[in-house]
SEMARDO-987648 format. One record per residue (C-alpha): residue in one letter; chain; x, y, z. Coordinates in steps of 0.001 Angstrom, whole numbers. Each point is the difference from the previous one (the first is absolute). Layout:
SEMARDO-987648
+--------+--------+---------+---------+---------+
| residu | chaine |    east |   north |      up |
+--------+--------+---------+---------+---------+
|      a |      A |       X |       Y |       Z |
...
+--------+--------+---------+---------+---------+
This chain:
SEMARDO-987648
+--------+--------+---------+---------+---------+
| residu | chaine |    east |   north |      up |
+--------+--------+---------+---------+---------+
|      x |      A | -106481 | -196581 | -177882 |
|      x |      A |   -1116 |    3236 |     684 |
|      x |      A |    1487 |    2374 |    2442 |
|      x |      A |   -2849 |     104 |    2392 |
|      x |      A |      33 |   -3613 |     117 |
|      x |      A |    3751 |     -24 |     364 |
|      x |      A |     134 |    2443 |    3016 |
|      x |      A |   -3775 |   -2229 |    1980 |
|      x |      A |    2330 |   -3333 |   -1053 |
|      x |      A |    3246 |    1838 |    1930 |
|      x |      A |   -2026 |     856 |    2696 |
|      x |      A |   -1832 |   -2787 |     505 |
|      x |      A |    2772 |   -1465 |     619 |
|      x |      A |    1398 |    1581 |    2858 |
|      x |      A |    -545 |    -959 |    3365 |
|      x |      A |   -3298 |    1567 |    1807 |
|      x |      A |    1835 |    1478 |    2636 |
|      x |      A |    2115 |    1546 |   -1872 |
|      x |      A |   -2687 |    1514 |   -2087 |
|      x |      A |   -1847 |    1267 |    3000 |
|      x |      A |    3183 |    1808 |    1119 |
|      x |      A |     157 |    1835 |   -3665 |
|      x |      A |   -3612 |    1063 |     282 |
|      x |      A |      -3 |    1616 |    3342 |
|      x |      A |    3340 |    1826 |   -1723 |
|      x |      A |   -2566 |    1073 |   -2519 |
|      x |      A |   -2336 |     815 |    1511 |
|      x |      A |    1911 |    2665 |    2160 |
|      x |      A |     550 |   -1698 |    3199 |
|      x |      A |    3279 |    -447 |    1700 |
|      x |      A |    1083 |   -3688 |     418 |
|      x |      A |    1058 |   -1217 |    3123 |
|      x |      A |    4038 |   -1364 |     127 |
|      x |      A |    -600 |   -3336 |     590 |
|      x |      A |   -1808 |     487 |   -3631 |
|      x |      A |    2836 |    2075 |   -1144 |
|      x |      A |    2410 |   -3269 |     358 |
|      x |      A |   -2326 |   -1916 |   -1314 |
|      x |      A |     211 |    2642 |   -3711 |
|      x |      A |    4296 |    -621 |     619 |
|      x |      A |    -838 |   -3615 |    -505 |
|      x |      A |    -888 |     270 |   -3324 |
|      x |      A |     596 |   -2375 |   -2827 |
|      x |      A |   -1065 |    -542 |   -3734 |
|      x |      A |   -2718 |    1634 |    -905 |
|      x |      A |    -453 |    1892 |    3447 |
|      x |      A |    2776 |    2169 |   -1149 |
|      x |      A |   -1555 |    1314 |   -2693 |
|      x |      A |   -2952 |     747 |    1854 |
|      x |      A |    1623 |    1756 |    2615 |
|      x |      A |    1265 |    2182 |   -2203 |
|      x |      A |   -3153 |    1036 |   -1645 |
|      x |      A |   -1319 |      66 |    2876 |
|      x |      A |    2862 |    3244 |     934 |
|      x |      A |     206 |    1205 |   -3232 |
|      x |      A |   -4172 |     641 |     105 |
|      x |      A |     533 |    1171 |    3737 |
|      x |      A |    2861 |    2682 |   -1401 |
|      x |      A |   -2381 |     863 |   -2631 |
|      x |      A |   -2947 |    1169 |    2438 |
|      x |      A |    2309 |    1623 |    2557 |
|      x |      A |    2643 |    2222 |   -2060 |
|      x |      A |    -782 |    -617 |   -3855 |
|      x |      A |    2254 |    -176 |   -2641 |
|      x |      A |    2814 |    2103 |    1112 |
|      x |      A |    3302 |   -1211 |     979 |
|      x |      A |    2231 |    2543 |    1496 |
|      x |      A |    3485 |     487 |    1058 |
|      x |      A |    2469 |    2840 |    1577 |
|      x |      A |    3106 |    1713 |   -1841 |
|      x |      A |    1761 |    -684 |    3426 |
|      x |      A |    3811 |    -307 |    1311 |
|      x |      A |     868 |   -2535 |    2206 |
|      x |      A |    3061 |     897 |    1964 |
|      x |      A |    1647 |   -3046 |    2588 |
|      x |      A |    2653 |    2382 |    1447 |
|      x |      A |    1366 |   -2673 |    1871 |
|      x |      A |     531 |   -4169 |     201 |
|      x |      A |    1925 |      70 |    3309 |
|      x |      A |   -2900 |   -1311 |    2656 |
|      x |      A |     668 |   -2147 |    3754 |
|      x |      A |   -3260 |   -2248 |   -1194 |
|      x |      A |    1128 |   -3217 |   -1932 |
|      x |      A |   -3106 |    -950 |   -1310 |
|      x |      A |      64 |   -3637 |   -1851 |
|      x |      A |   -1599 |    1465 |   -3095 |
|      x |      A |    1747 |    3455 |    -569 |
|      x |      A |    2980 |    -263 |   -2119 |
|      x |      A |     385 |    3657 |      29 |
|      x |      A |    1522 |     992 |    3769 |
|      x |      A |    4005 |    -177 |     818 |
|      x |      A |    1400 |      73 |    3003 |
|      x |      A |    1675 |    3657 |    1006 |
|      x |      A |    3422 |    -934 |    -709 |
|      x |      A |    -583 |   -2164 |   -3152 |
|      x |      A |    2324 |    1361 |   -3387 |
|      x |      A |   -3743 |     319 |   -1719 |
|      x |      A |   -1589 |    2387 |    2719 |
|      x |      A |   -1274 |    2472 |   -1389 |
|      x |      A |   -1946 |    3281 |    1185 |
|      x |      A |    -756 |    3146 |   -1652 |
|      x |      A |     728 |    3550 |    1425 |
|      x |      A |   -3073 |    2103 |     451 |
|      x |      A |    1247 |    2290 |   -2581 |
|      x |      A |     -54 |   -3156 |   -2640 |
|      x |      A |   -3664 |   -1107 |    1019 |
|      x |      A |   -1125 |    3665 |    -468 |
|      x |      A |    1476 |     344 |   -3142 |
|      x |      A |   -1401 |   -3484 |   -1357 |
|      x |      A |   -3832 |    1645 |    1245 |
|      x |      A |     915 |    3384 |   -1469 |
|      x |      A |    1114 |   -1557 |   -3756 |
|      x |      A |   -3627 |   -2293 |     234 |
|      x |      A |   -2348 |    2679 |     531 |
|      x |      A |    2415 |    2067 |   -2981 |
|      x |      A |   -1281 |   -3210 |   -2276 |
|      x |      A |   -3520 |    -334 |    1045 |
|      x |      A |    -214 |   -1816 |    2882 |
|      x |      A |   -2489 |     932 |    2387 |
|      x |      A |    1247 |   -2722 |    2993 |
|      x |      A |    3338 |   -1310 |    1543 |
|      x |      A |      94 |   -2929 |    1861 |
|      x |      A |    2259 |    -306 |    3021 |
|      x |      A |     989 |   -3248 |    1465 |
|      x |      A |    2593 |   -1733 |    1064 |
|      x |      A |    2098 |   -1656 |    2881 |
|      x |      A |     -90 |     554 |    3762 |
|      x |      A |    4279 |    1010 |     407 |
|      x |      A |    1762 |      79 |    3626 |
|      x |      A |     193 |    3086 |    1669 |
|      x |      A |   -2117 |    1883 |   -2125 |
|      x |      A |   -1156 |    3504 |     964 |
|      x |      A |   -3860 |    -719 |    1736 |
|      x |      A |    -954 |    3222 |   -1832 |
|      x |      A |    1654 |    -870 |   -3667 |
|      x |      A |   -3238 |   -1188 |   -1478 |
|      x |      A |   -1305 |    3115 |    1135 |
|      x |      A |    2698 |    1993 |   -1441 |
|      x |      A |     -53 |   -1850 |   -3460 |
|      x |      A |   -3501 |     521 |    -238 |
|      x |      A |     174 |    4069 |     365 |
|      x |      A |    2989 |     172 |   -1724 |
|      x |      A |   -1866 |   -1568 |   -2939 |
|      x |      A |   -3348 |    1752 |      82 |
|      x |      A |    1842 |    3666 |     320 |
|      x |      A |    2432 |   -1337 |   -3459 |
|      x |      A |   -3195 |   -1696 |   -2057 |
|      x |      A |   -2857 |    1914 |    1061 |
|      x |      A |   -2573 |   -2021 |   -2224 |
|      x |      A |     613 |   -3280 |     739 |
|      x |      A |   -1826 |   -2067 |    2459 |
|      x |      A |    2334 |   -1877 |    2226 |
|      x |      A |    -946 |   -3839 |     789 |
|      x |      A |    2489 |   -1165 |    2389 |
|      x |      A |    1625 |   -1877 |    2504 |
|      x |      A |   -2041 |   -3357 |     985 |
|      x |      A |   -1381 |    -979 |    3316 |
|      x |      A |    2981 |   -1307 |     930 |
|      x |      A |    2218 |    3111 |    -814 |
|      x |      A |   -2633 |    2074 |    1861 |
|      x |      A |     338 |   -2079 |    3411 |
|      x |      A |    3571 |    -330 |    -592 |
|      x |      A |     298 |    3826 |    -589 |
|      x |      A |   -2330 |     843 |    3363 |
|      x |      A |    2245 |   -2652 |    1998 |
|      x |      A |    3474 |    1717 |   -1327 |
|      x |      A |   -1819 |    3772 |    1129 |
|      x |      A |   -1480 |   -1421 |    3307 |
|      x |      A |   -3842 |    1102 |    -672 |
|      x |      A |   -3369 |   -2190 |    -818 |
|      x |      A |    -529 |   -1110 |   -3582 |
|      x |      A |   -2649 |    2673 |     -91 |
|      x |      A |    2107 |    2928 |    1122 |
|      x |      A |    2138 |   -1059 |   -3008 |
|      x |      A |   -2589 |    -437 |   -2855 |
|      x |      A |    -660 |    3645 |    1486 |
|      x |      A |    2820 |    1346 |    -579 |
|      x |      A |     619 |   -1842 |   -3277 |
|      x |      A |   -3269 |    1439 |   -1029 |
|      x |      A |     763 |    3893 |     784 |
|      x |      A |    3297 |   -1066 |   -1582 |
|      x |      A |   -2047 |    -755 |   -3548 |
|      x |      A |    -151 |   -3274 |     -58 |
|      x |      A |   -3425 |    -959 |   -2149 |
|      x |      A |    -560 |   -3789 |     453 |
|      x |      A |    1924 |   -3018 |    1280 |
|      x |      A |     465 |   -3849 |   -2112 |
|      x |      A |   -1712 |   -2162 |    1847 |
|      x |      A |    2961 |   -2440 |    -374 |
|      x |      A |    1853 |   -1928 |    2568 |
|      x |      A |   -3519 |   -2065 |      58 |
|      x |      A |    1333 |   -2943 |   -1592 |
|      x |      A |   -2542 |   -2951 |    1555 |
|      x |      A |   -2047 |    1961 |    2807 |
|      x |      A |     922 |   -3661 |    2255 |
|      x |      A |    2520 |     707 |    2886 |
|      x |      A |     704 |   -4036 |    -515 |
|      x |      A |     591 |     613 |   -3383 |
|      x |      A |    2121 |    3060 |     532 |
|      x |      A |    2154 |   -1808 |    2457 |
|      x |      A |    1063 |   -2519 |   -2391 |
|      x |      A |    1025 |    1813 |   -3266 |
|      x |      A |     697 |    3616 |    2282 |
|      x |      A |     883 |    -513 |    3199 |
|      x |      A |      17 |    3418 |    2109 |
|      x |      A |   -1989 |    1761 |   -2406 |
|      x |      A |   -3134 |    2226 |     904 |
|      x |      A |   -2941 |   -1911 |    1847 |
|      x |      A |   -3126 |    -119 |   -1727 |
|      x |      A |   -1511 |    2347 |    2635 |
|      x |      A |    2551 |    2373 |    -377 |
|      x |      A |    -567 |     435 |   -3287 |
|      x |      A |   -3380 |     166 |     362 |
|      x |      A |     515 |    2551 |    2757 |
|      x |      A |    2403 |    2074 |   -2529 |
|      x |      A |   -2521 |    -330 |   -3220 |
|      x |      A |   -3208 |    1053 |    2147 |
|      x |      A |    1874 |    2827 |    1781 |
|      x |      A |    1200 |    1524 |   -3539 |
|      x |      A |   -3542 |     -23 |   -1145 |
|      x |      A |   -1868 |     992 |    3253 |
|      x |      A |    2470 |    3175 |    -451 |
|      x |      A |   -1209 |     687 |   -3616 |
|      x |      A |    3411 |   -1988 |   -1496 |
|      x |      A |   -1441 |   -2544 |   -2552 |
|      x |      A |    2364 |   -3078 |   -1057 |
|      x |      A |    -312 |   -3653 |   -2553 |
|      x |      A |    -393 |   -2928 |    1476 |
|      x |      A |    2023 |   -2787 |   -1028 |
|      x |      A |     715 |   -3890 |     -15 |
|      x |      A |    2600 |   -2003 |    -664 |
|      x |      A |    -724 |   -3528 |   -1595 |
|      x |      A |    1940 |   -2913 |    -960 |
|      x |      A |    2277 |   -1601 |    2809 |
|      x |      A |   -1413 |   -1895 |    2880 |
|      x |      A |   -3582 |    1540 |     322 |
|      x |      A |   -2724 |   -2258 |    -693 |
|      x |      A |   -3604 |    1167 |   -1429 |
|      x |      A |   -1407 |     500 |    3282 |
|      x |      A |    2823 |    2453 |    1013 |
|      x |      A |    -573 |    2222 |   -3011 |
|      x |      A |   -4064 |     119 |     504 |
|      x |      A |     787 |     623 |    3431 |
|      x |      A |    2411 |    3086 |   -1158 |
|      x |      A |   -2912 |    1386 |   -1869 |
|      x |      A |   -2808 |    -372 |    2610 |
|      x |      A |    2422 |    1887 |    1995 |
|      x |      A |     681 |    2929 |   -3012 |
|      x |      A |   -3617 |    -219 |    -594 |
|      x |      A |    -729 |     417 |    3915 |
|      x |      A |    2226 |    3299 |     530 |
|      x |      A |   -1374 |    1462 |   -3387 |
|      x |      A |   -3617 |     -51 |    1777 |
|      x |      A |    1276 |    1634 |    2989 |
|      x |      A |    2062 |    2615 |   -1474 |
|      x |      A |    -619 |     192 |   -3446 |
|      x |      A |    4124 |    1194 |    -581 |
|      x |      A |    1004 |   -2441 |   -2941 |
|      x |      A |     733 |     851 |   -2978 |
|      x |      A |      54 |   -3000 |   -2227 |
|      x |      A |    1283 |   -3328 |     562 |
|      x |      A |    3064 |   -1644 |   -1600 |
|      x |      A |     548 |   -3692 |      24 |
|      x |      A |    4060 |    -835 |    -236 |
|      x |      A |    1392 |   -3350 |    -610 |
|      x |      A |    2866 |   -1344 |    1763 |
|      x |      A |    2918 |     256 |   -2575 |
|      x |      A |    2326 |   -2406 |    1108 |
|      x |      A |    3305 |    -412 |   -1938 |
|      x |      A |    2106 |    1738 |    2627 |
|      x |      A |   -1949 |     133 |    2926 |
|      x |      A |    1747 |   -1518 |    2982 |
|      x |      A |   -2611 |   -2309 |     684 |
|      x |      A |     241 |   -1778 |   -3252 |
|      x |      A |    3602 |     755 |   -1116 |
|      x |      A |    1343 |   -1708 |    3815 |
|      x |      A |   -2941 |   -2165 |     693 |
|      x |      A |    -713 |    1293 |    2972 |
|      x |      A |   -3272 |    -578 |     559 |
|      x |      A |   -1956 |   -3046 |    -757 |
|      x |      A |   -2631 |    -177 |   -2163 |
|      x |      A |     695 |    2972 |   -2029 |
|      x |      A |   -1115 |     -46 |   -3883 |
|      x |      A |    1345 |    1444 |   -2377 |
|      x |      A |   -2493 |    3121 |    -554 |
|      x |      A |   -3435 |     -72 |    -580 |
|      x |      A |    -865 |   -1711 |   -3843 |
|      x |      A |   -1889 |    1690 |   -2395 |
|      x |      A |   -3178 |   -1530 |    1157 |
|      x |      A |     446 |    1430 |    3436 |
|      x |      A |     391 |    3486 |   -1190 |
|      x |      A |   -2876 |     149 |   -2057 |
|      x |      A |   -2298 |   -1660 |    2576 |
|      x |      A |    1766 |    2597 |    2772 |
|      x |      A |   -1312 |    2927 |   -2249 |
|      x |      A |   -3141 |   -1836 |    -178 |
|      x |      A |   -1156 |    -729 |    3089 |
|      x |      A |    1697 |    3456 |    1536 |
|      x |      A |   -2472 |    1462 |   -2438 |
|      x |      A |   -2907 |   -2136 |    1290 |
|      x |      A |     733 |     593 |    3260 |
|      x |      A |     678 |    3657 |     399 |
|      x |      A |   -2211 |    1100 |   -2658 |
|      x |      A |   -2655 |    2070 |    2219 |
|      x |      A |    3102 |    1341 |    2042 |
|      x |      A |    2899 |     847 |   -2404 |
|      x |      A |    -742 |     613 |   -3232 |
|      x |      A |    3357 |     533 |   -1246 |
|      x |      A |    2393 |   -3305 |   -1200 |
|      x |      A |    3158 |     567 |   -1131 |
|      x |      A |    1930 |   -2524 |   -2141 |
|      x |      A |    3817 |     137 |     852 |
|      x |      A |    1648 |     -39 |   -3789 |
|      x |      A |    3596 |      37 |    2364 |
|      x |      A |   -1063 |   -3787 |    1502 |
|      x |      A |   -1858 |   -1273 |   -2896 |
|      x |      A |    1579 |    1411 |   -2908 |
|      x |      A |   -2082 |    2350 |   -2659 |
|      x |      A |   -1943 |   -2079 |   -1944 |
|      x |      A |    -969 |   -2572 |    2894 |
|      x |      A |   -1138 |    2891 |    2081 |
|      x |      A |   -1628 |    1253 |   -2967 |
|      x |      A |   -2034 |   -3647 |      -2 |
|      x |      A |   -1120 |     891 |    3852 |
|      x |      A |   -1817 |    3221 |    -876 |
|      x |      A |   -1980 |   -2959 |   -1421 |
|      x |      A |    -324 |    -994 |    3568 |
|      x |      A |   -1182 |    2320 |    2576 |
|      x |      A |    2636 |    2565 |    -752 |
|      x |      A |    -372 |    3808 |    -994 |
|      x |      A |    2812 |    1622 |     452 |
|      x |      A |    3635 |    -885 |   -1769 |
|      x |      A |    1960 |    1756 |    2987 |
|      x |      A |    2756 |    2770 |    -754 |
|      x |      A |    3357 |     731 |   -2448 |
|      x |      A |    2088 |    -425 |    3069 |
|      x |      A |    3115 |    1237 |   -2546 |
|      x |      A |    2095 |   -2192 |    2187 |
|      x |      A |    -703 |   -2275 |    3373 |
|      x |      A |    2432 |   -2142 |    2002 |
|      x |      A |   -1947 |   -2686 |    2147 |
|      x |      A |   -1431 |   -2345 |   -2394 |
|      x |      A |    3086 |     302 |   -2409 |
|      x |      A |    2653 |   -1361 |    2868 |
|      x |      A |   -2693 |   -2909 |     375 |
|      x |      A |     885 |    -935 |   -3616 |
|      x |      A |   -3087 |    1372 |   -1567 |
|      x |      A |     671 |    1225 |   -3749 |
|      x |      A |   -2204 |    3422 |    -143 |
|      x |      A |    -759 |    2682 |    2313 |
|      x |      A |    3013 |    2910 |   -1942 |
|      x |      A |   -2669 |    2187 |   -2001 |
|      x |      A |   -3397 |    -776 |   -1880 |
|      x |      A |    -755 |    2499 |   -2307 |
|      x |      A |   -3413 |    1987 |     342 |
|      x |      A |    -643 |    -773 |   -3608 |
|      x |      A |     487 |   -3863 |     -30 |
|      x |      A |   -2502 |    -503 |    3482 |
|      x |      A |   -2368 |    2096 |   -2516 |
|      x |      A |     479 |   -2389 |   -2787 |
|      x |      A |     -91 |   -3221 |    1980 |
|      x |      A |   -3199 |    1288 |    1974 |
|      x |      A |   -1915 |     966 |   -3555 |
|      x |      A |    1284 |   -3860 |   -1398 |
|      x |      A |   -2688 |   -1603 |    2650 |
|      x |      A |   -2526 |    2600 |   -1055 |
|      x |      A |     235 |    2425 |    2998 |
|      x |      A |     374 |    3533 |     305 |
|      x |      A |    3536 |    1525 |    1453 |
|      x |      A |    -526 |    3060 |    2650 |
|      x |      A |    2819 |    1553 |    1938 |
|      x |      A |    -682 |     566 |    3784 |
|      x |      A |    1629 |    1507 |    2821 |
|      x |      A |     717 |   -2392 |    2829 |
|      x |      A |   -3372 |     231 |    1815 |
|      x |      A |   -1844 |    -462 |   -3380 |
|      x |      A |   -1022 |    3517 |   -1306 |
|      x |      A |      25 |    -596 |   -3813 |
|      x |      A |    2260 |    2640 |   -1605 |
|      x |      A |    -475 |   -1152 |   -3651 |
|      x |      A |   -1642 |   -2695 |   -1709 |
|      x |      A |    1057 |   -1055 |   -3457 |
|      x |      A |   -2256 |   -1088 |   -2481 |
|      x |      A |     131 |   -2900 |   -2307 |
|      x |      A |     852 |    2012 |   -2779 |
|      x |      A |    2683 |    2399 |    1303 |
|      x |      A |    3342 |   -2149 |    -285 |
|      x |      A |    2213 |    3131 |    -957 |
|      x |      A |     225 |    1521 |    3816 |
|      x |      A |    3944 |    -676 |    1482 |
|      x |      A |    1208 |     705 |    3171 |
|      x |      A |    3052 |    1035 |    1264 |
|      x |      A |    1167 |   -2985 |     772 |
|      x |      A |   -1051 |   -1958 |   -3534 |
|      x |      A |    2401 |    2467 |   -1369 |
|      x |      A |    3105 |   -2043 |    1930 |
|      x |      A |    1305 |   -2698 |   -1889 |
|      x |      A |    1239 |   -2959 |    2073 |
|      x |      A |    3645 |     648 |    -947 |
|      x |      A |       4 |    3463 |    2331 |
|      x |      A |   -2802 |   -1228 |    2602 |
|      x |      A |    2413 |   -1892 |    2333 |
|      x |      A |    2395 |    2673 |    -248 |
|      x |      A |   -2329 |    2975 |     346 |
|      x |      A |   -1878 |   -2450 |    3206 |
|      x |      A |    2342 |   -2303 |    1429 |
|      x |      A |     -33 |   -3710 |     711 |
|      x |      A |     216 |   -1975 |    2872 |
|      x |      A |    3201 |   -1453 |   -1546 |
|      x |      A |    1304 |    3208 |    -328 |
|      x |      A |    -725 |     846 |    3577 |
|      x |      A |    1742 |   -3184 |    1336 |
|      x |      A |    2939 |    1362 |   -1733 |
|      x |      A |     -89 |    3555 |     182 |
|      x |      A |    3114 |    1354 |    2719 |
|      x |      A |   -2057 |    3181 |     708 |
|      x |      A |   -3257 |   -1251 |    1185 |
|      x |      A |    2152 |   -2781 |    2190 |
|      x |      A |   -1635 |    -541 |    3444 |
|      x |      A |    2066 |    1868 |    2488 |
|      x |      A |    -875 |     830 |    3607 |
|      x |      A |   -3245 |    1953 |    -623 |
|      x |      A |    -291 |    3596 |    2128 |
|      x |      A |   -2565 |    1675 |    -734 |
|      x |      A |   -1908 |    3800 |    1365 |
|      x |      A |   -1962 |    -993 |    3140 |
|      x |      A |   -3376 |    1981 |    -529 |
|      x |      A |   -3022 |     740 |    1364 |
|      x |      A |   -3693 |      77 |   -1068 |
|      x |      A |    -812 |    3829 |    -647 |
+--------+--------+---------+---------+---------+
C-alpha cells in the first residue's frame, strides 16, 4: 500500500465533523470551543490527525526552532494559609518542615545563576502569615540591584493580590511598584481550570477567575507581560479545558501580553486530593493520551494568538515532552537548576536539565535548538552540526548539582532556612 493511499484510507476514515474541524485549523481560522471539545474527544486515528494537524500548524507559525531559557527557579518559601487539594508543596507556619529563605539566601541563589549563565530567575512560592505587604517588593529590588542581567519572572496572580492586600493598595498600585522595583514578567500560574466551580472543589479559597483575570490584564495593560497556564488532569472535563482556552485566547486579543502557553498536568501522587480522597471524582493525572491531545488542540486553538508552546520536561519527563514538540509544542521550557512545587507532588524531575541534553533531545526529532530570553529574543541558535558548545551548567556533574543547588529535601531539613516568624523592612515604592 502506498503511503498516499495509507494517509486518504486513515482519513477517510474519520468522522466528517471531525475533519471539518481540522480543515478550518488549516486553513487559518480559529475554531470555536464547542469545536475545541469536540478535538479533546479524540480517539484512534483522530489522534494522529490532531497531531499533524499541530505539528503542520507549528510549522507555519514559528518553524523549526525549539527554544528554551538557562533560567533559576527559586521557591523561597512552602509556608502558605491556602490549602489547595492539589498542592503538595505548602505547610502550615508552625509545621517541623516550614521552610523560608532569608532575603540574603534568595539573592545569593539569583546572584550564583546569572555567574553560570542564566539570564532568568523564577520567583514563586507560598502566601506565609504576617508577611511584610511590601516583601515582594523588596525581594524583587533586592534582586535586580545583586543580578543586574537577569530578567525577573515572578510572583503569580495570586502572590500579587495577596501582596497588594498585605500593603493595603489596588493590585495595580502593586504591579507598579513591583515594576519600578525590576520585576520583568509574571507566571501566569495559579490558573489551574479558569472554572470558579471547578476551583471550589479541588482549591477552595483560591483566586476567582475574575481576579485573575483582573491581575493578568492589569500586568499587561502596564507593559508587564506574563505565560498563561492550565492545569489538566483531576476533575475537569473537555469542555472545561476548551473553555480555559477560549478564555486565554480571548485576553490574548485584547491585550496581546502572553508570552507562550504551557499546558501542566495534574501530578497526583501526593496531592491532598488524591492521597486523602477528598474530593470525588478525582483521577489520577491526566494519561498520556490527554497530554498529547492538550498540546494539540492548545496548539489548534491558540495558533493565530500565541505562537509560543512550551512542553513542561518537569511534568512529563524528557523524552515524553520531547514526543510533544511533535505536537503543537516549540519551546522545551528552562534549566530551572532546582524547583520545589512539582517535586513535593511526587513528580521525579524538575532539579537541573542540562543546556546540552535539551539540545540533543531537540536535534533527535529533527529540530533546531535556539536559546531565548524569556520574552523570546533568540540569543543563539545552534546548528545541526555544532554539538561541541557546553555551558556552564553541562560542566556540573550530578554528584555536585544538588549540593551546589539545593533540594527540596534538603530544604525540609535544613535548621537555617526553618520558618520562623517572618519580619521583614516595610518599604515604599520610590
Amino acid at each position: 500500500m502506498a503511503l498516499t493511499e495509507l494517509f486518504s484510507r486513515i482519513a477517510g476514515g474519520l468522522e466528517p465533523g471531525f475533519v471539518r474541524i481540522l480543515e478550518r485549523a488549516l486553513a487559518g481560522e480559529d475554531i470555536t470551543v464547542a469545536e475545541a471539545e469536540r478535538l479533546f474527544g479524540a480517539k484512534g486515528p483522530e489522534i494522529n490527525a490532531l497531531v499533524l494537524v499541530a505539528d503542520e500548524l507549528r510549522r507555519r507559525r514559528v518553524g523549526d526552532l525549539v527554544t528554551y531559557v538557562v533560567n533559576r527557579n527559586i521557591n523561597f518559601t512552602n509556608v502558605c494559609i491556602k490549602r489547595c487539594g492539589f498542592c503538595a508543596f505548602s505547610r502550615g507556619h508552625r509545621e517541623e518542615t516550614a521552610y523560608f529563605l532569608p532575603l540574603e539566601e534568595v539573592v545569593r541563589r539569583a546572584v550564583e545563576a546569572q555567574e553560570l549563565g542564566a539570564t532568568e530567575v523564577c520567583i514563586q512560592a507560598g502566601l506565609p502569615p504576617k508577611l511584610d505587604g511590601y516583601f515582594y517588593v523588596d525581594l524583587t529590588r533586592a534582586v535586580k540591584r545583586a543580578a543586574p542581567k537577569l530578567h525577573i519572572h515572578a510572583f503569580s496572580p495570586e502572590e500579587v493580590l495577596y501582596g497588594a492586600v498585605r500593603a493595603g493598595c489596588s493590585a495595580e498600585d502593586y504591579l507598579k511598584a513591583l515594576k519600578e522595583a525590576g520585576l520583568g514578567s509574571i507566571p501566569g500560574t495559579a490558573a489551574e481550570i479558569l472554572d470558579d466551580e471547578v476551583r471550589q472543589r479541588i482549591s477552595p479559597g483560591r483566586i476567582s477567575v475574575s481576579r485573575w483575570v483582573e491581575v493578568i490584564t492589569t500586568a499587561h495593560r502596564l507593559g508587564i507581560p506574563s505565560t498563561a497556564t492550565i492545569m489538566y488532569g483531576h476533575v475537569e472535563t473537555d469542555r472545561h479545558k476548551a473553555a480555559h482556552l477560549g478564555l486565554i485566547r480571548e485576553i490574548q486579543r485584547q491585550t496581546g501580553g502572553f508570552t507562550e502557553f504551557i499546558p501542566l498536568s495534574f501530578v497526583h501522587e501526593e496531592a491532598p486530593i488524591w492521597r486523602k480522597r477528598l474530593v470525588a471524582g478525582v483521577r489520577p493525572g491526566a494519561t498520556g493520551a490527554e497530554v498529547v491531545k492538550m498540546y494539540a488542540v492548545s496548539r489548534i486553538m491558540l495558533n493565530n494568538w500565541v505562537p509560543n508552546i512550551q512542553v513542561s520536561w518537569v511534568k512529563e519527563g524528557p523524552k515524553f515532552a520531547q514526543f510533544c514538540l511533535n505536537a503543537g509544542g516549540n519551546d522545551f521550557m528552562g534549566t530551572l537548576m532546582n524547583e520545589s512545587i512539582s517535586t513535593s507532588a511526587g513528580a521525579p524531575f524538575g532539579q537541573r536539565l542540562r543546556p546540552r541534553e535539551m539540545r540533543r533531545l531537540i536535534r533527535d526529532i529533527g529540530r533546531v535548538p535556539a536559546e531565548r530570553t524569556t520574552t523570546y529574543q533568540i540569543l543563539r541558535v545552534f546548528p545541526a552540526d555544532q554539538d561541541d558548545h557546553y555551558d556552564p551548567l553541562d560542566l556540573i556533574d550530578d554528584l555536585s548539582a544538588e549540593a551546589r543547588f539545593g533540594s527540596y529535601r534538603q530544604l525540609l531539613n535544613q535548621p537555617e532556612f526553618r520558618h520562623r516568624e517572618v519580619i521583614t523592612r516595610r518599604s515604599r515604592p520610590g
